[in-house]
C-alpha positions as CSV (number, residue, x, y, z in Angstrom):
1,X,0.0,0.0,0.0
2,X,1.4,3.2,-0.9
3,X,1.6,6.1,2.0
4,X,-1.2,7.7,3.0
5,X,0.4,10.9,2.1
6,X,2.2,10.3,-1.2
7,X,5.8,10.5,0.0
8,X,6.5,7.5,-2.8
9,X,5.0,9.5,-5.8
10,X,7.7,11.9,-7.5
11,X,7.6,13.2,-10.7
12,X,9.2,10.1,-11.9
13,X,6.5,7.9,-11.0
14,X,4.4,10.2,-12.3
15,X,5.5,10.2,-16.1
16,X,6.5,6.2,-15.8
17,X,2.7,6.2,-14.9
18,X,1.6,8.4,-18.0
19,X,4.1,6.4,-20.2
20,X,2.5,3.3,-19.4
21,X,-1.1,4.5,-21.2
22,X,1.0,6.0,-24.0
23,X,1.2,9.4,-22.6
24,X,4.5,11.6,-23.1
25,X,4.5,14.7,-21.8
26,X,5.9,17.2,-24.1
27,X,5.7,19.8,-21.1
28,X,6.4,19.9,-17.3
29,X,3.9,18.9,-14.7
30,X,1.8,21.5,-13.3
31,X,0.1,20.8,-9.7
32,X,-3.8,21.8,-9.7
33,X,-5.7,23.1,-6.8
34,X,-6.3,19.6,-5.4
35,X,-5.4,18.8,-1.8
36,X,-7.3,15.4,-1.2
37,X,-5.3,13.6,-4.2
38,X,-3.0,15.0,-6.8
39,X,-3.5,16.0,-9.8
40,X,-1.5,17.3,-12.3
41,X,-1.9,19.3,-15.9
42,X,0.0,18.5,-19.0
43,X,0.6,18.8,-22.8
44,X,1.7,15.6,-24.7
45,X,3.6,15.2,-27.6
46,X,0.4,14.3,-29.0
47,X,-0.2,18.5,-28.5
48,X,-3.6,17.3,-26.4
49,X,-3.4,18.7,-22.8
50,X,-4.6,15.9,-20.4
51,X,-5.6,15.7,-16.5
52,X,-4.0,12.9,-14.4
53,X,-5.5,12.2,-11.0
54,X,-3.9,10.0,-8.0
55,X,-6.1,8.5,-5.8
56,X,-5.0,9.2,-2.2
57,X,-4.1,5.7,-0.6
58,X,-6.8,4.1,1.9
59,X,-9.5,6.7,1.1
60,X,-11.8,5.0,-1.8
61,X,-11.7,1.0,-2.4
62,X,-11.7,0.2,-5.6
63,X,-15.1,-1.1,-6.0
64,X,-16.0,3.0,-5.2
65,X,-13.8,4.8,-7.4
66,X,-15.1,2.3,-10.3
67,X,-18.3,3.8,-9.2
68,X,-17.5,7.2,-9.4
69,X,-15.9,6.7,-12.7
70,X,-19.3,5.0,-13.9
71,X,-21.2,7.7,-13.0
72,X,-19.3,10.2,-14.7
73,X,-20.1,8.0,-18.2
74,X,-23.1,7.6,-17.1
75,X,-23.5,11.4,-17.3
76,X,-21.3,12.0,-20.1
77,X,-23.5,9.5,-22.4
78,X,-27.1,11.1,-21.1
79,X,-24.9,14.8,-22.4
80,X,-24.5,16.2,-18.8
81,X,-21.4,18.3,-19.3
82,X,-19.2,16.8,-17.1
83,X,-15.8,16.2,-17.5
84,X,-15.2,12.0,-17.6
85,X,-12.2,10.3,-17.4
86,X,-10.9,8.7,-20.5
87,X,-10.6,5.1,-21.3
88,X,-7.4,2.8,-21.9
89,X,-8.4,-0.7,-23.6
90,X,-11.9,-0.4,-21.7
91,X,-10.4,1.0,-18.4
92,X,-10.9,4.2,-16.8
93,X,-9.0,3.2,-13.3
94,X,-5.2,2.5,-13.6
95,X,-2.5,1.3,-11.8
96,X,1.2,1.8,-11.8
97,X,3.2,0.5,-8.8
98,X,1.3,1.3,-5.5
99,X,-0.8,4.2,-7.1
100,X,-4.5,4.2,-8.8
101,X,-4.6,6.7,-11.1
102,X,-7.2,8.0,-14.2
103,X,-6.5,10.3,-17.1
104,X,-8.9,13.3,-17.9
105,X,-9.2,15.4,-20.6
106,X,-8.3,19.4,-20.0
107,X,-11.4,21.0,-20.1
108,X,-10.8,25.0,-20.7
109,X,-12.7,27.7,-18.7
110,X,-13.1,30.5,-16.4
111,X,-14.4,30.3,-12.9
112,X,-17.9,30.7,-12.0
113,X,-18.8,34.4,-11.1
114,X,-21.4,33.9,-7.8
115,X,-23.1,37.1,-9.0
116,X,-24.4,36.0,-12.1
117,X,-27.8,34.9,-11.6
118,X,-28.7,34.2,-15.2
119,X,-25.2,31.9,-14.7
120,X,-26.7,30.5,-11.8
121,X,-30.2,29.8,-13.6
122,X,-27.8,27.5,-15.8
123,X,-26.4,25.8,-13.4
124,X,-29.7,24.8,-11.7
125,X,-30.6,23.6,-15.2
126,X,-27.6,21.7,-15.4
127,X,-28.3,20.1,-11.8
128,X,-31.7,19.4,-12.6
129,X,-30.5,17.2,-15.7
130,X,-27.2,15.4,-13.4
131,X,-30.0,14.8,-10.5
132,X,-32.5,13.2,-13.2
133,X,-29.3,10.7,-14.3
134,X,-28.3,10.4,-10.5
135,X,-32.1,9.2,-9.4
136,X,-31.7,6.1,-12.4
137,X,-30.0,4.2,-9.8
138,X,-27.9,4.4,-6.7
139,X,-24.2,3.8,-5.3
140,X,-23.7,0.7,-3.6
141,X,-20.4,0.9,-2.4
142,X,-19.9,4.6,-1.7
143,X,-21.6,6.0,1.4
144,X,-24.6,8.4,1.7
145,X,-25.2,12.0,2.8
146,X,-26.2,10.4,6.7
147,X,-25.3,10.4,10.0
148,X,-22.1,8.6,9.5
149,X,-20.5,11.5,8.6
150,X,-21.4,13.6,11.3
151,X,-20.6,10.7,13.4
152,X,-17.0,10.2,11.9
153,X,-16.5,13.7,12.2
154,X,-17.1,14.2,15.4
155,X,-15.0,11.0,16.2
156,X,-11.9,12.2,14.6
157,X,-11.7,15.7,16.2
158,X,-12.3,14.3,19.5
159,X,-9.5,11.4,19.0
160,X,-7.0,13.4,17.1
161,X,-7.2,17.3,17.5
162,X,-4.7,19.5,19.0
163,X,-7.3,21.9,20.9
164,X,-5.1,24.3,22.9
165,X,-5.9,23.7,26.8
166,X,-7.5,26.5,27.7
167,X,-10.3,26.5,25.3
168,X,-10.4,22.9,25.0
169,X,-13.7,22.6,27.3
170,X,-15.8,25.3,25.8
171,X,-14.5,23.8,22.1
172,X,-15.8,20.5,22.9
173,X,-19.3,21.9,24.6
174,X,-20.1,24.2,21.3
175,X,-19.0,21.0,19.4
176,X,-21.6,18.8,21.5
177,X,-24.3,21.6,21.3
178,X,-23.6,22.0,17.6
179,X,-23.7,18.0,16.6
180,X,-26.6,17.4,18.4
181,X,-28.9,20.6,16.9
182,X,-28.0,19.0,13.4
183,X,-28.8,15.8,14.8
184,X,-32.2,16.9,15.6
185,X,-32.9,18.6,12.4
186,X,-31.2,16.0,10.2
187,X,-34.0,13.6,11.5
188,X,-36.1,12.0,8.7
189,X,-33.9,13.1,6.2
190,X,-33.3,9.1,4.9
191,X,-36.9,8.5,4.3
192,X,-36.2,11.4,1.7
193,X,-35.8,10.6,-2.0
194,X,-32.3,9.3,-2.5
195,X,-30.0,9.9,-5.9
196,X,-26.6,9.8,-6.9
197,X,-25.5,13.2,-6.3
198,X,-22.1,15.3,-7.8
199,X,-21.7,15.5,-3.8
200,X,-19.1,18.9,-3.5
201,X,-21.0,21.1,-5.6
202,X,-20.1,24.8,-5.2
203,X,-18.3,27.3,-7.1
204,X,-14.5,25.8,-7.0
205,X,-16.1,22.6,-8.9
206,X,-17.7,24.5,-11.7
207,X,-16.0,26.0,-15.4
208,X,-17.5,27.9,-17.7
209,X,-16.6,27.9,-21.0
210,X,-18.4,29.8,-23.8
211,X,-21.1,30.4,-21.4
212,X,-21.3,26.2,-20.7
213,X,-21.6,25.0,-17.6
214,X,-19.0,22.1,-16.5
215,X,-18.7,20.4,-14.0
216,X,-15.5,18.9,-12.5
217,X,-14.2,16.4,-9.5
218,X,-17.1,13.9,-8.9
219,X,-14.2,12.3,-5.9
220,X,-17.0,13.1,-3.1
221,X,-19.7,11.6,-4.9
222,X,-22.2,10.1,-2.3
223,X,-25.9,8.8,-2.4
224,X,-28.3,11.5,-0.9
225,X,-31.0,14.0,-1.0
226,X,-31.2,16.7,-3.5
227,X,-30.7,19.9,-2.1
228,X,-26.3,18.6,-1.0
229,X,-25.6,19.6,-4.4
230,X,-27.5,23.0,-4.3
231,X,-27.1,24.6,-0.8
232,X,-23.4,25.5,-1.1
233,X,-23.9,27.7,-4.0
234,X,-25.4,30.5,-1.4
235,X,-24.1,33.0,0.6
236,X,-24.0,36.3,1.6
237,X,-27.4,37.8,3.7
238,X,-30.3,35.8,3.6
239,X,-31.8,38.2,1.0
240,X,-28.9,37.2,-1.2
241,X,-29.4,33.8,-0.9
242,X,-32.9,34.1,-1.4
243,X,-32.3,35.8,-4.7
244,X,-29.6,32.9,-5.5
245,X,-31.6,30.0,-4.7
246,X,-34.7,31.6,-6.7
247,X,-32.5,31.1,-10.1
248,X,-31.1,27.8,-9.1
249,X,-34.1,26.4,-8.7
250,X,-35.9,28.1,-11.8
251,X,-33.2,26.3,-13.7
252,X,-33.6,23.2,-12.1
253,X,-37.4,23.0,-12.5
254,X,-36.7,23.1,-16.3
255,X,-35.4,19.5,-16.1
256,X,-36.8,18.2,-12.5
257,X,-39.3,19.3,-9.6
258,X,-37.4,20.4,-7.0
259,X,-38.9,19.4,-3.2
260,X,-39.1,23.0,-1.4
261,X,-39.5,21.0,1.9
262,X,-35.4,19.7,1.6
263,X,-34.5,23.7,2.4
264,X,-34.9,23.3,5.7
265,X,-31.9,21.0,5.4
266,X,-29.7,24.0,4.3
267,X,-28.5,24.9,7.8
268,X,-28.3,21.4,9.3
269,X,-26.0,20.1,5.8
270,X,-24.1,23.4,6.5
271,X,-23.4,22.8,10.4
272,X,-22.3,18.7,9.2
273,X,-20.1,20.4,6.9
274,X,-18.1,22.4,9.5
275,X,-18.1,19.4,11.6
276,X,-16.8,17.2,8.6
277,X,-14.1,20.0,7.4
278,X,-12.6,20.6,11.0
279,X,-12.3,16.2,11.0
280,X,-10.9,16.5,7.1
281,X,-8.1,18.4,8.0
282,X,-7.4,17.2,11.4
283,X,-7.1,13.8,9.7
284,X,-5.1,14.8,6.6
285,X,-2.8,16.8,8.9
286,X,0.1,13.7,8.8
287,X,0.4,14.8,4.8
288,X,3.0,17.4,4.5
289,X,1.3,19.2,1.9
290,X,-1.4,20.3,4.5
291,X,0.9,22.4,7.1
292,X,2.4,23.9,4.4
293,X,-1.0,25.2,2.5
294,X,-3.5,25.6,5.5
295,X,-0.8,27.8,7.5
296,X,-3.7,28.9,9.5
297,X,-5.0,25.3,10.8
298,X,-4.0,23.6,14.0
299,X,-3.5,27.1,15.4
300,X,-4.9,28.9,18.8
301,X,-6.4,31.0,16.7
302,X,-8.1,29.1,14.6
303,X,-9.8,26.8,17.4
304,X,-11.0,30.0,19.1
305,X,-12.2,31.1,16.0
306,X,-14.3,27.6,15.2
307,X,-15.8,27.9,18.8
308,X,-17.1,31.6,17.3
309,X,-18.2,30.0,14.0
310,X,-20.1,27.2,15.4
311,X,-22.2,28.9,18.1
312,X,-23.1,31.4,15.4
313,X,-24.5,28.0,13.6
314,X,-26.3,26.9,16.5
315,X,-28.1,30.3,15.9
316,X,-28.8,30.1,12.3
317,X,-30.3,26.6,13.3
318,X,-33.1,28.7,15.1
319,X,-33.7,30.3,12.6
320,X,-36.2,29.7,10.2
321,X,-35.5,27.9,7.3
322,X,-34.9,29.7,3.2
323,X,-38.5,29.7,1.5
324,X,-39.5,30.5,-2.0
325,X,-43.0,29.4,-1.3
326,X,-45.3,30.5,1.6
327,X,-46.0,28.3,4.4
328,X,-43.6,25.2,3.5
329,X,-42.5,24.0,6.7
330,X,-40.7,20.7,7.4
């Protein structure tokens, strides 16, 4: 097994890796904004620019990248623009040495500006034609949108983080108060309708290109309700998100009804993120590539500032829920 955080892949490996699919690289490697696995750019002598991706060791079994990997063709044949890794004699999931790896085509584009709401009205349509794919079946081997990963969260902070001794009981107490208000609220949420979502939908994973919507990075793809892949494009003031949400889901509603009654999930999926994120990168921590790019974790600071962050969650629990309809209560 290789190590957990890539000390065995060089740029070597890398290119031996490429070479073995019948990729040269003409050019050098250039590292993408990827912290979970590593991914690289290149042009080939071929003069095609291609994406190759390393699985992080002991994350995914096999049998759950292949489904990722399906789902991505899956989309890709149904016209979804998403980008799907190519093929190599039938096989989108390689191997060389100790490493999985997949090739992707480099798809062009610019970022996604949050402010565009006629951008955001495609995106919604675009959502409402992966969710229509997604509901055709569902993953068995990767996990679901649940409990467990509150659960797993909350296990890995407590086992693993470094919280500084004088805050460490009020970090754990707004932890505890925090986990168990989106407990409560998350309640009933698996007798929703279930579908194979994108899973880390938000700006980051979107590239437009001649005003087409793309989507990128399918890695966190999980079974689960429909509003995951909607809720992190908001922000700003609730009259903002309002206004956001209104286009998303005018888009969406081209393709598929959207169920008003799932925005009540917005702030619980949002506190179970937080939770989640703080257990991500306690976890990932051991990789050097994480003290050196999130400076700012692991640091007094920080914790104090997560204790702030989450009781201001507790609040927006209270509050009452994003509606674009009157009187839809959960």
């Amino acid at each position: 097994m290789a190590s957990f955080d890539f000390s065995g892949l060089s740029p070597d490996t890398i290119l031996d890796a490429l070479e073995s699919v019948g990729i040269r690289a003409e050019s050098g490697l250039l590292a993408l904004n990827s912290y979970e696995n590593r991914v690289y750019q290149l042009l080939a002598e071929d003069q095609r620019r291609y994406v190759v991706k390393f699985y992080r060791p002991a994350r995914w079994s096999l049998e759950q990248i292949r489904e990722e990997h399906a789902f991505a063709h899956d989309l890709a044949d149904a016209d979804v623009p998403v980008v799907a890794p190519l093929k190599f004699n039938g096989e989108s999931l390689l191997q060389w040495q100790d490493f999985w790896f997949t090739v992707y085509p480099s798809v062009g584009g610019r970022t996604f500006d949050g402010d565009d709401y006629d951008g955001l009205e495609r995106i919604g349509q675009q959502l409402g034609r992966l969710h229509e794919v997604g509901a055709r079946s569902l993953f068995e081997h990767r996990p679901a949108i649940d409990m467990s990963m509150l659960n797993n969260g909350l296990e890995i902070i407590r086992s693993q983080a470094e919280i500084p001794s004088h805050i460490d009981q009020a970090f754990h107490t707004t932890l505890d108060a925090l986990a168990s208000a989106v407990a409560e609220r998350m309640q009933g949420m698996c007798d929703l309708p279930q579908l194979r979502l994108h899973g880390d939908a938000h700006l980051g994973n979107i590239l437009i290109r001649d005003q087409e919507v793309n989507f990128v990075d399918l890695d966190d793809s999980r079974n689960g309700p429909a509003i995951q892949d909607i809720w992190m494009f908001l922000s700003g003031e609730r009259d903002q998100q309002l206004t956001q949400l209104d286009a998303l889901v005018e888009g969406y509603e081209v393709f598929r009804s959207f169920d008003h009654k799932q925005l009540s999930l917005i702030e619980p999926m949002r506190g179970l993120r937080m939770i989640h994120y703080m257990g991500w990168l306690t976890q990932r921590w051991v990789d050097p590539a994480f003290p050196r790019s999130f400076t700012w974790f692991n640091t007094m600071r920080y914790w104090e500032e997560q204790i702030l962050a989450m009781k201001e969650q507790i609040a927006a629990l209270d509050e009452r829920p994003l509606s674009l309809l009157p009187d839809v209560s959960w």
